[in-house]
C-alpha positions in Angstrom: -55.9 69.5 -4.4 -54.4 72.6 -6.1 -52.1 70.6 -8.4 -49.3 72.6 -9.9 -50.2 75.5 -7.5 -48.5 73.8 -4.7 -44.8 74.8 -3.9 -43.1 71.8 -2.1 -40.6 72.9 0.4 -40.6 69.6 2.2 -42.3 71.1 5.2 -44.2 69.2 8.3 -45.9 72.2 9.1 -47.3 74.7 6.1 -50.2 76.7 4.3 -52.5 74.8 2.1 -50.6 75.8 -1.0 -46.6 74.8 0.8 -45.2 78.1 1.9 -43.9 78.4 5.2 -45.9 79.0 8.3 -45.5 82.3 10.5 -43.8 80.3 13.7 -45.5 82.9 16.2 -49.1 82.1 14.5 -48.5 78.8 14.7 -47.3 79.1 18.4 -50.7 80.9 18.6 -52.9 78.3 16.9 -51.0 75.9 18.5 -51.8 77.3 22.3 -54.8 77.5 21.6 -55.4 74.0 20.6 -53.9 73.1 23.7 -56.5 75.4 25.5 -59.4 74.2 23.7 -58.7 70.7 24.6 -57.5 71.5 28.2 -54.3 70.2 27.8 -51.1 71.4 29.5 -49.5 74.5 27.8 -46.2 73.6 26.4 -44.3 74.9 23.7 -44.5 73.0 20.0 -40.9 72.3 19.9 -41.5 70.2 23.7 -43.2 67.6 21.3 -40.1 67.0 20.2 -37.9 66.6 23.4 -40.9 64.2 24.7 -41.0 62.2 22.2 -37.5 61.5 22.5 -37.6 61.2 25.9 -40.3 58.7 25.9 -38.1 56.4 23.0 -35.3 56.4 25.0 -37.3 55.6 28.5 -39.5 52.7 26.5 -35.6 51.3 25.5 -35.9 52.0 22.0 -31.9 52.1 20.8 -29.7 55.1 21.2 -28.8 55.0 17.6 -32.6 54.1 16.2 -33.7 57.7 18.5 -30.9 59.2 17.1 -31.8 58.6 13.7 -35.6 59.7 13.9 -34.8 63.0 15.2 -32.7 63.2 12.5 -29.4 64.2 14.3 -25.9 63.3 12.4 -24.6 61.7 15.1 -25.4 59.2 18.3 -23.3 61.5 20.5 -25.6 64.5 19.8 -28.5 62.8 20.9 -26.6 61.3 24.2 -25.4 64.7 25.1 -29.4 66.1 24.6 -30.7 63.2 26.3 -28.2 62.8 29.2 -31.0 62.9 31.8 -33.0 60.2 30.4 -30.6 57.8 29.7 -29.6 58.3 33.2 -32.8 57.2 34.6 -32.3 54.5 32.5 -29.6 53.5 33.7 -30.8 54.0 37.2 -33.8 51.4 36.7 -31.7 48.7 34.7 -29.5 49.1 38.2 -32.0 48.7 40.4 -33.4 45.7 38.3 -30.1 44.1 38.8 -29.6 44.8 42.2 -33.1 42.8 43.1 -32.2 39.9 40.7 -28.7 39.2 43.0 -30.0 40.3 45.8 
C-alpha cells in the first residue's frame, strides 16, 4: 500500500512501512492478545518450540522439522528436541511391544 515507502528487511513481524518491531512492545501486544482471547500466557518465541514439538510428535521427518525452522543442521534440531523425539520413541515401543505381544 505505500509503494516505494516500504523498506523490506525480510521480516515476519514489522511496522506497516518494514522497520523492525520494539520486541518488548510486541511481547506487550502480544500478551495481551493472549489475554483478550483467554488464552494461556506464554512467551512469542514458545510458538516456536510448539510448533516443532508438535511436527516431530505428528512424525513429520527429523530433517523436513529441521528444515522449517530453518536450523543448518539435523543434529541441531535433535539436540533441541531431545525430549520429543523421546516420547516418540517411547510410543513406537510400546506399539511394538503390543504387536508381538
Amino acid at each position: 500500500m505505500i509503494g516505494s515507502d516500504y523498506i523490506d528487511n525480510d521480516l515476519v513481524c514489522c511496522h506497516n512501512y518494514g522497520r523492525p518491531l520494539n520486541p518488548k512492545n510486541f511481547s506487550k501486544k502480544f500478551r495481551k492478545l493472549l489475554e483478550k482471547n483467554n488464552f494461556p500466557i506464554i512467551r512469542f518465541r514458545d510458538l516456536r518450540h510448539s510448533y516443532a514439538t508438535l511436527m516431530l510428535e505428528s512424525n513429520v521427518d527429523l530433517k523436513v522439522t529441521s528444515a522449517m525452522l530453518g536450523h543448518s543442521s539435523v543434529t541441531i534440531t535433535a539436540d533441541i528436541y531431545q525430549d520429543a523425539l523421546e516420547r516418540k520413541k517411547q510410543a513406537s515401543d510400546a506399539v511394538q511391544a503390543n504387536i508381538f505381544e
